[in-house]
N, CA, C, O and CB atoms as a CASP TS submission, in Angstrom:
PFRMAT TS
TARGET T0000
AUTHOR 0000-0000-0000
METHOD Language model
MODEL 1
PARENT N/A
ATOM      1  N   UNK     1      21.636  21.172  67.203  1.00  0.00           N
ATOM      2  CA  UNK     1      22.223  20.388  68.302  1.00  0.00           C
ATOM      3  C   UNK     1      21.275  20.400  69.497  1.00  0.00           C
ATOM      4  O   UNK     1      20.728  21.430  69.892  1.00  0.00           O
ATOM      5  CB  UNK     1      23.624  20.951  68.708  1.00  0.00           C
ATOM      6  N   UNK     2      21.157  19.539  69.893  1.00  0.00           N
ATOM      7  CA  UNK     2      20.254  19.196  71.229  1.00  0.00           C
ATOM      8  C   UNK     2      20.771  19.811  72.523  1.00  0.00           C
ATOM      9  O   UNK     2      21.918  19.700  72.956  1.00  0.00           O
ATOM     10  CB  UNK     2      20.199  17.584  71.509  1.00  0.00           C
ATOM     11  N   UNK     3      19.586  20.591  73.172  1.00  0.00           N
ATOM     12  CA  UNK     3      19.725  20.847  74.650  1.00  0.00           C
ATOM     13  C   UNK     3      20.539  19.655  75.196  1.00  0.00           C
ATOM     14  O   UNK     3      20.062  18.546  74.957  1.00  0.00           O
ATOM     15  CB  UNK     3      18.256  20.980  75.414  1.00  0.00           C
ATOM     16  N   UNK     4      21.483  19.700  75.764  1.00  0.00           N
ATOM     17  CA  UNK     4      22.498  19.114  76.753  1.00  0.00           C
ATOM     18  C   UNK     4      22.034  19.206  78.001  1.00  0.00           C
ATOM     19  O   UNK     4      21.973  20.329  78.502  1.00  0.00           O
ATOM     20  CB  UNK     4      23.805  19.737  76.744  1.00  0.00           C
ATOM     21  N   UNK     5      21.540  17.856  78.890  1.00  0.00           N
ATOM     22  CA  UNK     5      21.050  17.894  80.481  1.00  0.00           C
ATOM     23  C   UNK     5      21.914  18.712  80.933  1.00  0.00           C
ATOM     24  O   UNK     5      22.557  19.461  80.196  1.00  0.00           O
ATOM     25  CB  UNK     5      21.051  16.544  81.394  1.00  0.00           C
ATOM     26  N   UNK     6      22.043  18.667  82.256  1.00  0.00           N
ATOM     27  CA  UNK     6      22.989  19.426  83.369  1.00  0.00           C
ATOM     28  C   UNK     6      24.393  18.634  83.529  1.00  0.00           C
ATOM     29  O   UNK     6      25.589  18.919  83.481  1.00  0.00           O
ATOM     30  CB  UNK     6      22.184  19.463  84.972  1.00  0.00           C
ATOM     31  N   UNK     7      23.465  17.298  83.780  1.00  0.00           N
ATOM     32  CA  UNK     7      24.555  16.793  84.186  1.00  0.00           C
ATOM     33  C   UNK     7      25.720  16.393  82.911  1.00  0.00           C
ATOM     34  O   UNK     7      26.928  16.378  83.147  1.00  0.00           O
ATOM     35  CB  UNK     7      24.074  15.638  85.018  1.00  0.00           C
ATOM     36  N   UNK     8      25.238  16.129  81.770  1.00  0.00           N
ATOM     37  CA  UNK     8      25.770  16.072  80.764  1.00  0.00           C
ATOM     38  C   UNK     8      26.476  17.081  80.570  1.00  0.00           C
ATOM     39  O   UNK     8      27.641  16.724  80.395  1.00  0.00           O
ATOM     40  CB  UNK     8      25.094  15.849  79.961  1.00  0.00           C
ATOM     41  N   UNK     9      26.337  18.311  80.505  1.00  0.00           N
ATOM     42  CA  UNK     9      26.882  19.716  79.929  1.00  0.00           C
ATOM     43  C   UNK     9      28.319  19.862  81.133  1.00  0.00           C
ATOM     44  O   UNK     9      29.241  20.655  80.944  1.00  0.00           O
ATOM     45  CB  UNK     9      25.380  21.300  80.080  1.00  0.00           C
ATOM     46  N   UNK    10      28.239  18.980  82.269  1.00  0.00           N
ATOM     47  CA  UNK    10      29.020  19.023  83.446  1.00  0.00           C
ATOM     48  C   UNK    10      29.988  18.006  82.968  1.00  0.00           C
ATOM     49  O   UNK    10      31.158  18.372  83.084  1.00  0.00           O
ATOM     50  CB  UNK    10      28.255  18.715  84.860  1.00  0.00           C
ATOM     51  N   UNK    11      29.838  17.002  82.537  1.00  0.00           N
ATOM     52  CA  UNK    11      30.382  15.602  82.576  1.00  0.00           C
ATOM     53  C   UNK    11      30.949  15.695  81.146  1.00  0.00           C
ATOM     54  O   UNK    11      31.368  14.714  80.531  1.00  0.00           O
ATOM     55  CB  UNK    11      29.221  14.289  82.880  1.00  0.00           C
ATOM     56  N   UNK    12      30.928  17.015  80.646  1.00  0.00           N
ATOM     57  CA  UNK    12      31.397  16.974  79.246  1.00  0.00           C
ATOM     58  C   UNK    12      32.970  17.362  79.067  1.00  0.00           C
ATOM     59  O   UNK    12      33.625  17.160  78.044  1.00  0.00           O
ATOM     60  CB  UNK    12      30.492  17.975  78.406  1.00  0.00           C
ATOM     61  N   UNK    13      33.438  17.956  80.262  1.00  0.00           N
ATOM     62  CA  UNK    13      34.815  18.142  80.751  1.00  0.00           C
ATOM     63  C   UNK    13      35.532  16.751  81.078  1.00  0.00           C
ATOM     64  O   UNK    13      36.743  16.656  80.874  1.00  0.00           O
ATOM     65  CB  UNK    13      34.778  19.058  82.047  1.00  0.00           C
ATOM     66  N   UNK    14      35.129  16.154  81.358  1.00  0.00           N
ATOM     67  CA  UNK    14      36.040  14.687  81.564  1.00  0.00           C
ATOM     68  C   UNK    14      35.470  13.453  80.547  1.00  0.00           C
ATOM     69  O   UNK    14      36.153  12.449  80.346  1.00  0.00           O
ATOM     70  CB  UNK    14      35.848  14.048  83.374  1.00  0.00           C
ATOM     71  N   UNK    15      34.390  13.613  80.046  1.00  0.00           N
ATOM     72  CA  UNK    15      33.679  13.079  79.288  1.00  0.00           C
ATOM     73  C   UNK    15      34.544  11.957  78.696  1.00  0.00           C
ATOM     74  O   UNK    15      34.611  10.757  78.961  1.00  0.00           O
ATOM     75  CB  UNK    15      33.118  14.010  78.443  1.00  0.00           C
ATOM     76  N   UNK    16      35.425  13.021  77.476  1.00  0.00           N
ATOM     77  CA  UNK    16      36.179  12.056  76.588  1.00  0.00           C
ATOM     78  C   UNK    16      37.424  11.238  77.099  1.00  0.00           C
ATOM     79  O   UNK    16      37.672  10.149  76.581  1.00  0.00           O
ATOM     80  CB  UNK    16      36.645  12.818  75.468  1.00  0.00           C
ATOM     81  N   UNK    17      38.339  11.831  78.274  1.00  0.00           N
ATOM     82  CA  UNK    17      39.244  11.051  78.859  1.00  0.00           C
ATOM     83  C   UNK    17      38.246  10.228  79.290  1.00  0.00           C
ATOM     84  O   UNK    17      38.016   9.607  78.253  1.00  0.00           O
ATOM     85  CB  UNK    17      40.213  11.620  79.846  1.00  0.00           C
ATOM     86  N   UNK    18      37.096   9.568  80.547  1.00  0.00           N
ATOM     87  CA  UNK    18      36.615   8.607  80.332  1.00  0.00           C
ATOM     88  C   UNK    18      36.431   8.305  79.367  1.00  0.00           C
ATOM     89  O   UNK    18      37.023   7.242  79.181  1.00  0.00           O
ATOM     90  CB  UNK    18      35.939   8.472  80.750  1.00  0.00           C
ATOM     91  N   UNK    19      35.946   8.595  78.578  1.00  0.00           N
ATOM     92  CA  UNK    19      35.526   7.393  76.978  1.00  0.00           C
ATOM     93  C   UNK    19      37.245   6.666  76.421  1.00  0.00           C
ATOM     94  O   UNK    19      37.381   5.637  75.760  1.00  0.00           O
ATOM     95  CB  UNK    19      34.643   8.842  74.988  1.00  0.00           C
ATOM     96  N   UNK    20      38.144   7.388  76.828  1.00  0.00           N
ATOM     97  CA  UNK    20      39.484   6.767  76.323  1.00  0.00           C
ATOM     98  C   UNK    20      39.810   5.568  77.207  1.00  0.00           C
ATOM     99  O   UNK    20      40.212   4.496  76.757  1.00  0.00           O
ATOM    100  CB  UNK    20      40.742   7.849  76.377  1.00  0.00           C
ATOM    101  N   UNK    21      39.530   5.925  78.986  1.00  0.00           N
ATOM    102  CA  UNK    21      39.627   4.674  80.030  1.00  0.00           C
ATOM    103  C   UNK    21      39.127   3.780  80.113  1.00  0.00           C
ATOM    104  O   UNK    21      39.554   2.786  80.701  1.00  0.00           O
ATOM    105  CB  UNK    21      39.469   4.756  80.993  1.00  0.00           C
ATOM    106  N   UNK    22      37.453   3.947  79.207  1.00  0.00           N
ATOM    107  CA  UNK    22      36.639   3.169  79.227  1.00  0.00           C
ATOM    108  C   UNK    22      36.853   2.162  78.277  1.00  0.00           C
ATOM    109  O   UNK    22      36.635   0.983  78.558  1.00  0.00           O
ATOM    110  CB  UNK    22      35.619   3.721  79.179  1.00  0.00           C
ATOM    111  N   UNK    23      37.467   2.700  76.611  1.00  0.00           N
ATOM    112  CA  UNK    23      38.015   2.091  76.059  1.00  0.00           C
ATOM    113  C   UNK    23      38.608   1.171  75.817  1.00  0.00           C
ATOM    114  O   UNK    23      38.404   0.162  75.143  1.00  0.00           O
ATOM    115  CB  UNK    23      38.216   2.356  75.960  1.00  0.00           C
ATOM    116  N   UNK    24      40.096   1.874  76.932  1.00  0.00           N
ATOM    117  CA  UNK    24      41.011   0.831  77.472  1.00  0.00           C
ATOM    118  C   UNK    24      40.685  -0.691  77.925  1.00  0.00           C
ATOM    119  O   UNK    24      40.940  -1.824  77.518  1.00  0.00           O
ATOM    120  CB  UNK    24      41.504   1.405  78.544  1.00  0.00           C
ATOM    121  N   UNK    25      40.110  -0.199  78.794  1.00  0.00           N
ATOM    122  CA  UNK    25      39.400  -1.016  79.977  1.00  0.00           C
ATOM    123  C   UNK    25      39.033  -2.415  79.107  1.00  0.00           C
ATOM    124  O   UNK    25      39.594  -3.502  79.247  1.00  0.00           O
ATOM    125  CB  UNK    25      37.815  -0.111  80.716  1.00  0.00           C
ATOM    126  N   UNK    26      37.944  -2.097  78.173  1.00  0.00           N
ATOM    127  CA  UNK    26      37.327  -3.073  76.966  1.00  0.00           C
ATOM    128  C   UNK    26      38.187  -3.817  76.107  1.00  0.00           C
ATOM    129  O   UNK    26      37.930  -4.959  75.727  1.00  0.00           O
ATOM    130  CB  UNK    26      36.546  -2.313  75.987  1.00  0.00           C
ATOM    131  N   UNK    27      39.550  -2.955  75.698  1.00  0.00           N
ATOM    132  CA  UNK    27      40.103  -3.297  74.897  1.00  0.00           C
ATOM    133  C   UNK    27      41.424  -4.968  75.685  1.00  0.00           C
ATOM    134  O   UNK    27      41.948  -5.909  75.088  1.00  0.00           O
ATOM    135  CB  UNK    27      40.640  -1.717  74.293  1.00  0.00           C
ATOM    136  N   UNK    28      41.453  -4.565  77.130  1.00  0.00           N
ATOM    137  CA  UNK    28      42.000  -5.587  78.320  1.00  0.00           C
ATOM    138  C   UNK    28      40.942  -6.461  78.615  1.00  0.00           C
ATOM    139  O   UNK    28      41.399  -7.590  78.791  1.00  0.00           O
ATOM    140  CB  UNK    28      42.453  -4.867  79.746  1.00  0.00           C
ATOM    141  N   UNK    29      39.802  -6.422  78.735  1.00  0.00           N
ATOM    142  CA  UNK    29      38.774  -7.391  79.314  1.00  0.00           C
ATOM    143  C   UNK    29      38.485  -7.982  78.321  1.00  0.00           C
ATOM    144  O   UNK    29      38.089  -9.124  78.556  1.00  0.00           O
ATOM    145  CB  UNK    29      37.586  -6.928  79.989  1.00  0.00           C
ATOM    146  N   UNK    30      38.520  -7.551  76.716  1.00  0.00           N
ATOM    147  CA  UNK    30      38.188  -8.140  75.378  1.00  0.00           C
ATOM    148  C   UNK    30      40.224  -9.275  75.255  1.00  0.00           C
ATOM    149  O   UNK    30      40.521 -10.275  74.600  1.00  0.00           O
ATOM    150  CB  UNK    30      37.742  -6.249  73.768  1.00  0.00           C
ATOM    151  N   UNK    31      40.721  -8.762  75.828  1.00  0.00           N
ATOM    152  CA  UNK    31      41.912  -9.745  75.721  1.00  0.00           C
ATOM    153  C   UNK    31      41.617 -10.768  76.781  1.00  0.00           C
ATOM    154  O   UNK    31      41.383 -11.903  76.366  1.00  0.00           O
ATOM    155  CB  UNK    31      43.419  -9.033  75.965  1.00  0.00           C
ATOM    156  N   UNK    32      41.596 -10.621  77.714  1.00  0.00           N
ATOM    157  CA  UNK    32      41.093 -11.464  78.968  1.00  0.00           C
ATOM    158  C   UNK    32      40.268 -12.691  78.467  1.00  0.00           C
ATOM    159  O   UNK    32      40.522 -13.874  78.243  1.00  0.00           O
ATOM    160  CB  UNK    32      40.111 -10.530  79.998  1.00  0.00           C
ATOM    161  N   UNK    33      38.999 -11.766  78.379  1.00  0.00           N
ATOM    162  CA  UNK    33      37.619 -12.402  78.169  1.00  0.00           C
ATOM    163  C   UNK    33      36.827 -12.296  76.468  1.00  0.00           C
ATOM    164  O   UNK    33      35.688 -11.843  76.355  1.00  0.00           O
ATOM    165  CB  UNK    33      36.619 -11.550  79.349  1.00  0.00           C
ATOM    166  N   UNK    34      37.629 -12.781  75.261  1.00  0.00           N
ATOM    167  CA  UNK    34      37.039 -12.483  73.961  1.00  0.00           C
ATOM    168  C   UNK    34      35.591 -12.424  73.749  1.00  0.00           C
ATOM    169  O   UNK    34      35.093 -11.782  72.825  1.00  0.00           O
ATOM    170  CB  UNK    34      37.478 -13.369  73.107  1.00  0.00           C
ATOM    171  N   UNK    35      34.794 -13.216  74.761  1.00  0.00           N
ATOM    172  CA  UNK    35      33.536 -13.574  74.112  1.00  0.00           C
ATOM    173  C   UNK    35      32.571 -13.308  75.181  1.00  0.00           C
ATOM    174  O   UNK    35      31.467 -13.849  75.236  1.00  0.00           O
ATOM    175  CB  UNK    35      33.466 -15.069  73.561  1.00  0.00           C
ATOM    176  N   UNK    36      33.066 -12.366  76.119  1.00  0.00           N
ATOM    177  CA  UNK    36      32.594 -11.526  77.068  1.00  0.00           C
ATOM    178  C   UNK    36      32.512 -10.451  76.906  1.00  0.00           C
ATOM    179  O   UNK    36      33.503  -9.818  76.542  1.00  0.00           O
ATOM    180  CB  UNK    36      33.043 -11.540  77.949  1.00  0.00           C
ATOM    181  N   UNK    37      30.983  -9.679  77.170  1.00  0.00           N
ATOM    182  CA  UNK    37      31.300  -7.983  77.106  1.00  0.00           C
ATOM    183  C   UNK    37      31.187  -6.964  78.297  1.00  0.00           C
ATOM    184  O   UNK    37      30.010  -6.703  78.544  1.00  0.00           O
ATOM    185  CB  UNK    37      30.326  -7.353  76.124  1.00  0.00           C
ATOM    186  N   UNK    38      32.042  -6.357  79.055  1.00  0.00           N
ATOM    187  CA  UNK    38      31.824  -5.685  80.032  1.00  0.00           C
ATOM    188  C   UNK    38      30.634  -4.817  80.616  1.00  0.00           C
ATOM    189  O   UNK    38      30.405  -4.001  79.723  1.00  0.00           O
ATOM    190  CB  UNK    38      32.608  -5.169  79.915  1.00  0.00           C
ATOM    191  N   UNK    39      30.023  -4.652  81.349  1.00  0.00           N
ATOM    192  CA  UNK    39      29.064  -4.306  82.275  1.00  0.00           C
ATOM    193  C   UNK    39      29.045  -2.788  81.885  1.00  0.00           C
ATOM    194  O   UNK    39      29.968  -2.022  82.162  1.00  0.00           O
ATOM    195  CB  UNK    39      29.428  -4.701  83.856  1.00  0.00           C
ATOM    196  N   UNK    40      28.232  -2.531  81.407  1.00  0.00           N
ATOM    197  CA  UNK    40      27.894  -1.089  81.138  1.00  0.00           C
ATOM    198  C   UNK    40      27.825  -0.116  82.168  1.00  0.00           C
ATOM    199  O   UNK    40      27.590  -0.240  83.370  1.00  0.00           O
ATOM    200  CB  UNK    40      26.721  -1.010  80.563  1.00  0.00           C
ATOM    201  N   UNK    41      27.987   0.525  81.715  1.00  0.00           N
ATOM    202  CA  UNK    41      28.032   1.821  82.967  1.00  0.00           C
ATOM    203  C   UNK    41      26.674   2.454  83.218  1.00  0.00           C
ATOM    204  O   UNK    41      26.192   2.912  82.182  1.00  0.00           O
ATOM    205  CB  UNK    41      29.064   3.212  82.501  1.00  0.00           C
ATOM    206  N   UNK    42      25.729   2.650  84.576  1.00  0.00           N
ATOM    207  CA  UNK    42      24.446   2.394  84.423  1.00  0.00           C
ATOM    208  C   UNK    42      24.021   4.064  84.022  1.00  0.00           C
ATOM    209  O   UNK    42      22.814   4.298  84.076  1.00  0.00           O
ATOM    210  CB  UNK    42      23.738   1.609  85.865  1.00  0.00           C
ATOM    211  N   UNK    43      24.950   5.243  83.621  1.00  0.00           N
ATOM    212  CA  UNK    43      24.792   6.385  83.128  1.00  0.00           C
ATOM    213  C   UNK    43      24.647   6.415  81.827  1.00  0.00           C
ATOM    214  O   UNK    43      24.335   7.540  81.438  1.00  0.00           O
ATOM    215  CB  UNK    43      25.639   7.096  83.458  1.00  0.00           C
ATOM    216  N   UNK    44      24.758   5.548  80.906  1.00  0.00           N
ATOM    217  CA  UNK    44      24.897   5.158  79.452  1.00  0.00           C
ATOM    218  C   UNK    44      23.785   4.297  78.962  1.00  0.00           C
ATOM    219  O   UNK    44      23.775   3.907  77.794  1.00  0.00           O
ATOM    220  CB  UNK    44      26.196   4.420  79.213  1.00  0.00           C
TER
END
């Protein structure tokens, strides 16, 4: 397994609830907007 940055090894506590909001989020803007894809998050 790979050395984990700092900030990563930090951001790994909320990590996955974001990845569930972020989810969300896609899964409403993909209803909204089908053939649109939301703006990435510039940490990713």
């Amino acid at each position: 397994m790979p050395i984990k940055h700092p900030m990563e090894r930090k951001n790994m506590e909320y990590s996955q609830q974001y990845h569930d909001e972020l989810e969300q989020d896609c899964r409403e803007w993909l209803i909204d907007k089908p053939f649109e894809l939301p703006p990435q998050p510039t940490e990713f």
